[in-house]
N, C-alpha and C positions, 0 to 999 in steps of 0.2 A: 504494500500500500504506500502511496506516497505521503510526505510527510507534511506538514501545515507552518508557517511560522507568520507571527503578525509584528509587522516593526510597530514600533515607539508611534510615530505618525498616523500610521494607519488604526491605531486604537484611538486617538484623540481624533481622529475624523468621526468614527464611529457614535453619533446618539443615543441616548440612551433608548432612545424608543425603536429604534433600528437591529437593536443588540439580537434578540431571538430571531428577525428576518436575515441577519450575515451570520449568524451561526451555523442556519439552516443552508445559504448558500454554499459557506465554506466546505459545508460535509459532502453538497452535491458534487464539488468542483472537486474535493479528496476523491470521491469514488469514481469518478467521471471522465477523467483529465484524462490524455494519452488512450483512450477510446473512441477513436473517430466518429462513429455510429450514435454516439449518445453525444457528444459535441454539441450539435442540435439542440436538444431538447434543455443545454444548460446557458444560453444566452451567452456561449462563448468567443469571442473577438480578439483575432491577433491585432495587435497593435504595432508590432517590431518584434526585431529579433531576440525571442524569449519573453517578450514582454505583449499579456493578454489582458482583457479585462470580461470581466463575469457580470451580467445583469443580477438586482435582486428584485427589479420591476423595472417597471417602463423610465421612473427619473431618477436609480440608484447603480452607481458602479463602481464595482469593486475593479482595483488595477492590482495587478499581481507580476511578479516575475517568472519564470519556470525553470529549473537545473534541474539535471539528471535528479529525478528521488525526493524534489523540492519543490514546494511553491511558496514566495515569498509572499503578501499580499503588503501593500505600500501604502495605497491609497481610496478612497474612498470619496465619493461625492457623484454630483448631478452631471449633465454633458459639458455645461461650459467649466465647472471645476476640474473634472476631467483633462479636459482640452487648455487649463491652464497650469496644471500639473506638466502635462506632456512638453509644453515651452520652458518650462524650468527646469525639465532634466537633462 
């Protein structure tokens, strides 16, 4: 199984009223990840290389990174937080 890690950042993105909805994502994206076939069904999106983000609905996204056996998750927010993440890295 692959393994889960949340930075410093991407906990203080996280709301408190969001917490049970990216818990729930994080476990689909554990089980899900490196299975093409189910890709689909988890609102998954390359962004660059090694670098994905995961839906947990229509205005929340998880950004994550991916290593062998890893997924780092970084950030968190709406499309334009997102998309202002992405210019600062």
């Amino acid at each position: 199984m692959i393994s889960l890690e949340t930075t410093k950042r991407f906990r203080k993105c996280v709301p408190e009223g969001r917490r049970a909805e990216v818990a729930a994502a994080l476990r689909r994206e554990q089980q899900g990840f490196g299975q093409p076939h189910v890709h689909s069904g988890l609102g998954l999106r390359k962004l660059g290389p090694n670098l994905f983000e995961c839906r947990t609905d229509r205005g929340w996204r998880l950004v994550f990174v991916a290593a062998k056996g890893l997924l780092t998750f970084d950030f968190a927010g709406n499309h334009d937080e997102v998309q202002s993440y992405l210019r600062g890295r």
